[in-house]
PALOPA-867788 format. One line per 4 residues: number of its first residue (from 1); their letters; for each residue x, y, z of N, C-alpha, C. Coordinates in Angstrom, 3 decimals. Layout:
PALOPA-867788
NUM	A	X:Y:Z:X:Y:Z:X:Y:Z | ...
END
This chain:
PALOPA-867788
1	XXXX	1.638:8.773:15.663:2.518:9.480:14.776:1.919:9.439:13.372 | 2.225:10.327:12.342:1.850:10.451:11.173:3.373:10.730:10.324 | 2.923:9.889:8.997:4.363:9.835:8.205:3.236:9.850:6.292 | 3.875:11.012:6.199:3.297:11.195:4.529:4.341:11.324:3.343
5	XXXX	3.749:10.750:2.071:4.729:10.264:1.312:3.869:10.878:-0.091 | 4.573:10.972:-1.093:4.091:10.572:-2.142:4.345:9.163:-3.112 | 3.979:8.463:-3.756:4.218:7.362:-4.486:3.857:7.512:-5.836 | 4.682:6.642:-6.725:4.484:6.518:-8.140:4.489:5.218:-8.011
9	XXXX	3.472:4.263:-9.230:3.552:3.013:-9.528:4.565:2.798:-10.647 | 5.367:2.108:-10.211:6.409:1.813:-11.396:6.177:0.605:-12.549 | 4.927:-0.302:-11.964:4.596:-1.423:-12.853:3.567:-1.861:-12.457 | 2.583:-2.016:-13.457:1.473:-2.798:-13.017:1.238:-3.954:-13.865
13	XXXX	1.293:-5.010:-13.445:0.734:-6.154:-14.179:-0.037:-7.107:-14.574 | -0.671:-7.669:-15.313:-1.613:-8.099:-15.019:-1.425:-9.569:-14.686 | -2.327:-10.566:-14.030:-1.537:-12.102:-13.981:-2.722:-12.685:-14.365 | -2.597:-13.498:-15.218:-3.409:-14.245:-16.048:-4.601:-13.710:-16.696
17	XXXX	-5.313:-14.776:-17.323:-6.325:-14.026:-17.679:-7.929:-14.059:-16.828 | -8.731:-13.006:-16.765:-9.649:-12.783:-16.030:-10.389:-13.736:-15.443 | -10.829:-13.927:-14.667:-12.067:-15.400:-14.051:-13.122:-14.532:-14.036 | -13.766:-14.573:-14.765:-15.772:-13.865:-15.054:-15.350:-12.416:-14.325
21	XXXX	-15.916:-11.830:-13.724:-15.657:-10.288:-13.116:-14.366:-10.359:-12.277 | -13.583:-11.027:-11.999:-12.882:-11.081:-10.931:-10.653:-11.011:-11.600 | -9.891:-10.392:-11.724:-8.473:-10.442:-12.413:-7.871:-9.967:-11.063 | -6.153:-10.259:-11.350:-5.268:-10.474:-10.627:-4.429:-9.552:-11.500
25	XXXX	-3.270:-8.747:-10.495:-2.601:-7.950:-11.092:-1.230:-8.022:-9.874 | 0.486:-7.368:-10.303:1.444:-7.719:-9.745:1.483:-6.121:-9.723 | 2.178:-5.066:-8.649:2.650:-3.894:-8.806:3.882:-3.231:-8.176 | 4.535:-2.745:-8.868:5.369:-2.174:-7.503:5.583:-0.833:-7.654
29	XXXX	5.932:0.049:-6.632:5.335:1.252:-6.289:7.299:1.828:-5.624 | 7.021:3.088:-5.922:8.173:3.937:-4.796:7.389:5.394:-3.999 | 8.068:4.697:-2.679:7.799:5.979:-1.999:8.939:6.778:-1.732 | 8.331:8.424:-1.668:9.038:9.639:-1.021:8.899:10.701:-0.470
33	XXXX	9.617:11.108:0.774:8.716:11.764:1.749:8.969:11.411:3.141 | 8.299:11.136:4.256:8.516:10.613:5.431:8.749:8.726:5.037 | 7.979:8.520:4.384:8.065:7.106:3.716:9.020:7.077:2.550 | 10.336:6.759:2.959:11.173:6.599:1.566:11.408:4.470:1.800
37	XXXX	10.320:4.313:0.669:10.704:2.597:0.711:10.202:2.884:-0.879 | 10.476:1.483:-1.354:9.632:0.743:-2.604:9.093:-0.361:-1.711 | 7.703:-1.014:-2.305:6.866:-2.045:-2.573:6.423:-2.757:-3.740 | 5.891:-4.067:-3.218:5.473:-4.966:-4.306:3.758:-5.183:-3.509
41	XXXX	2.517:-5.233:-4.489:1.952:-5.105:-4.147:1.144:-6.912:-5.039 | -0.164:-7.465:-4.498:-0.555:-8.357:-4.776:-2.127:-7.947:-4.721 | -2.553:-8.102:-5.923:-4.030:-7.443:-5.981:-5.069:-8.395:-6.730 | -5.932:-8.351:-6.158:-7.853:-9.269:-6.830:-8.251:-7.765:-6.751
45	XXXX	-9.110:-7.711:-8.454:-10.130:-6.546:-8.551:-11.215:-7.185:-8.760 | -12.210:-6.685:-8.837:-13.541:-7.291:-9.333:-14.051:-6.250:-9.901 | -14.549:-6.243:-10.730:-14.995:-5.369:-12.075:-14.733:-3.728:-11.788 | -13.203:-3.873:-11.381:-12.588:-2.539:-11.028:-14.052:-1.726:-10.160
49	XXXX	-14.544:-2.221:-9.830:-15.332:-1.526:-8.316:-14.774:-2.134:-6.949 | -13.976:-2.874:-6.393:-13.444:-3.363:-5.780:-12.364:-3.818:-5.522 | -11.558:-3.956:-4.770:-10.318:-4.561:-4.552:-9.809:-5.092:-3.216 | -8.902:-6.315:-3.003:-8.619:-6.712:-1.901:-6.908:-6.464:-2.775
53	XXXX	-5.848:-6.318:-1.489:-4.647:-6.249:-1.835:-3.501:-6.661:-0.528 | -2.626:-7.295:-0.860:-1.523:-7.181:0.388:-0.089:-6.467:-0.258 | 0.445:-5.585:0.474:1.284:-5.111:-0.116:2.770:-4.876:1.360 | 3.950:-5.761:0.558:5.070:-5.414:0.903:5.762:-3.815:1.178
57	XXXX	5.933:-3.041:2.042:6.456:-1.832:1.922:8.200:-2.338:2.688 | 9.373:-1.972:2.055:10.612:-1.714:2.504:10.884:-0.946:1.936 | 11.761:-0.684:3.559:12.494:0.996:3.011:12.610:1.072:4.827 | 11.936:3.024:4.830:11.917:3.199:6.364:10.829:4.265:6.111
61	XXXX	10.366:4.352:7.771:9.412:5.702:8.031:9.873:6.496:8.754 | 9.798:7.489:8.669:10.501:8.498:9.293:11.889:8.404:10.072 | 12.645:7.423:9.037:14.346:7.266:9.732:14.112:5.865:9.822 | 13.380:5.606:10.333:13.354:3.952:11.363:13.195:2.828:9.773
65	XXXX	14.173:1.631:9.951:14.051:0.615:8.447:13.831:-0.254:8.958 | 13.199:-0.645:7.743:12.546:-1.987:8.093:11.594:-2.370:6.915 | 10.517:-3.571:7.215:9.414:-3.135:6.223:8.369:-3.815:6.944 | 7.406:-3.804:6.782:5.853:-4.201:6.707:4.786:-4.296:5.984
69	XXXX	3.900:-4.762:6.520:2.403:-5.133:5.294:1.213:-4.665:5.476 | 0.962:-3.870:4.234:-0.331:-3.193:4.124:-1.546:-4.387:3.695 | -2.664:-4.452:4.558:-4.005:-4.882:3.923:-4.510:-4.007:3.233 | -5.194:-3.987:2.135:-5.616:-3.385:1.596:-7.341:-3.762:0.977
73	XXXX	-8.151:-3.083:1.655:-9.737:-3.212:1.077:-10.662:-2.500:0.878 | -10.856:-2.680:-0.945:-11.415:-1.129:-1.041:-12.523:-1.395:-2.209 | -13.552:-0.193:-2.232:-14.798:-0.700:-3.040:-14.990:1.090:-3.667 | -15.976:1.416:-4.405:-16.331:3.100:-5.027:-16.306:3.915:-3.276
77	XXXX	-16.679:2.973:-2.531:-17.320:4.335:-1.395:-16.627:4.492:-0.519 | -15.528:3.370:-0.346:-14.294:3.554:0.693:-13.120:3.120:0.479 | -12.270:3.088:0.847:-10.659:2.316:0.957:-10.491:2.080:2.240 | -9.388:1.214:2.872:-9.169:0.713:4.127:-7.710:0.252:3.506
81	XXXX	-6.724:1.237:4.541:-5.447:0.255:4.445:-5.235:-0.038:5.672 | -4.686:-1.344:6.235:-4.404:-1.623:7.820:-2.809:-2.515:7.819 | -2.205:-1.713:8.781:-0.880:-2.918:8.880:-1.584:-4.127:9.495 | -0.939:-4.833:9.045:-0.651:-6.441:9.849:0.225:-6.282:10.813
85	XXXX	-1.031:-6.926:11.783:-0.275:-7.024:13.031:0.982:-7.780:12.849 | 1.722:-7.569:13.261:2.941:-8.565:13.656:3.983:-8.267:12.424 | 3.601:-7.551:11.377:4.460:-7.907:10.222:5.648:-7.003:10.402 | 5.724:-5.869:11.083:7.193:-4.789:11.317:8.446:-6.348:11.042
89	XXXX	9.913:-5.267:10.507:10.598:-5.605:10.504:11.723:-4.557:11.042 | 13.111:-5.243:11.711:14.113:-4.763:12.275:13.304:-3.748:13.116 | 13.505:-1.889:13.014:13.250:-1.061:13.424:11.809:-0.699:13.464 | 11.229:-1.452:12.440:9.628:-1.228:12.503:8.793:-2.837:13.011
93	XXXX	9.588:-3.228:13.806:8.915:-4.331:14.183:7.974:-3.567:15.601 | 6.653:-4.524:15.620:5.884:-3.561:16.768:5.133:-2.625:16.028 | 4.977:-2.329:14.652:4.346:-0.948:13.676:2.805:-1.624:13.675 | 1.767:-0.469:14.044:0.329:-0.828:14.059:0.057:0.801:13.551
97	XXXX	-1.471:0.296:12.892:-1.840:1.552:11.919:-2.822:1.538:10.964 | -2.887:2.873:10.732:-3.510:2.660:9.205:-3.333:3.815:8.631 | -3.831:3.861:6.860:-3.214:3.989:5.993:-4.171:4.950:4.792 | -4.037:6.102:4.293:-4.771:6.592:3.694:-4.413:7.003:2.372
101	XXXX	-5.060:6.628:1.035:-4.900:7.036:-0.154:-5.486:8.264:-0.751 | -4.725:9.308:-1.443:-5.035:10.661:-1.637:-4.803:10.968:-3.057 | -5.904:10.981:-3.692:-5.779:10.796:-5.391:-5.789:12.477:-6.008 | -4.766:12.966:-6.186:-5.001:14.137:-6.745:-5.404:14.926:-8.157
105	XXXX	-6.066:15.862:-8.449:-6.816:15.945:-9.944:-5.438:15.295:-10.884 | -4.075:16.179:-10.854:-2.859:15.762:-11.410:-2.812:14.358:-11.969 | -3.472:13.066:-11.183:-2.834:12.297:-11.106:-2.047:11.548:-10.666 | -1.458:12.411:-9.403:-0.248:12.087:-7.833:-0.867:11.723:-7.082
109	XXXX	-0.651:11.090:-6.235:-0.910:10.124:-4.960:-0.277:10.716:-3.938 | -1.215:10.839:-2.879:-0.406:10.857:-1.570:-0.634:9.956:-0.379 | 0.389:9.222:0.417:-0.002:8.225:1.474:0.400:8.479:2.362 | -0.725:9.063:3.699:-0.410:8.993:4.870:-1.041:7.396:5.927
113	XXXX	-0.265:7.741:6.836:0.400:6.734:7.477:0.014:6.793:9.105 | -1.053:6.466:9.794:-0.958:6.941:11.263:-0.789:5.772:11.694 | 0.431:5.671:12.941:1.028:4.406:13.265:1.872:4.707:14.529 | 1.794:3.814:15.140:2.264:3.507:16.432:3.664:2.292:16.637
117	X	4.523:2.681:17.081:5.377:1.527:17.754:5.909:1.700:18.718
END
């Protein structure tokens, strides 16, 4: 199945101060669309060419509520989002997948979603 959304970041933060190339940042995000949730997201960049992230999504996908967790690992030449196994909740428990970021000239984001339960 496929479930597409758009998202806005509602906060980004930064958490502490930098370790040599490497900072920490707090975010949370809303989705809308087949994905109507908000998230909190947990991020390491490294000299903004890289990033590892885990991110909380609640809400629901296409009707079904619940929430789950995005991995997130990404560098200039790719991105990778993957659920965690096991992480579905209530109606999305059993959710396997992955996850694609869509940066538009605008500035808008779009996230699709191919996933199984």
């Amino acid at each position: 199945m496929r479930a597409t959304a758009s998202f806005t970041v509602d906060t980004f933060e930064p958490v502490g101060e930098p370790d040599g190339s490497i900072a920490s940042a707090l975010l949370t995000k809303t989705f809308t669309g087949d994905v109507e949730a908000t998230s909190t997201v947990r991020m390491l960049t490294v000299d903004q060419t890289a990033y590892v992230a885990v991110e909380r999504i609640t809400g629901s996908v296409q009707g079904r509520k619940g929430s789950f967790v995005l991995l997130h690992t990404a560098t200039q030449e790719e991105a990778r989002w993957q659920v965690v196994a096991g992480s579905g909740t209530d109606e999305l428990a059993g959710l396997t997948g992955t996850a694609v970021l869509t940066r538009h000239e605008d500035g808008s984001h779009t996230f699709t979603l191919d996933y199984e339960i």
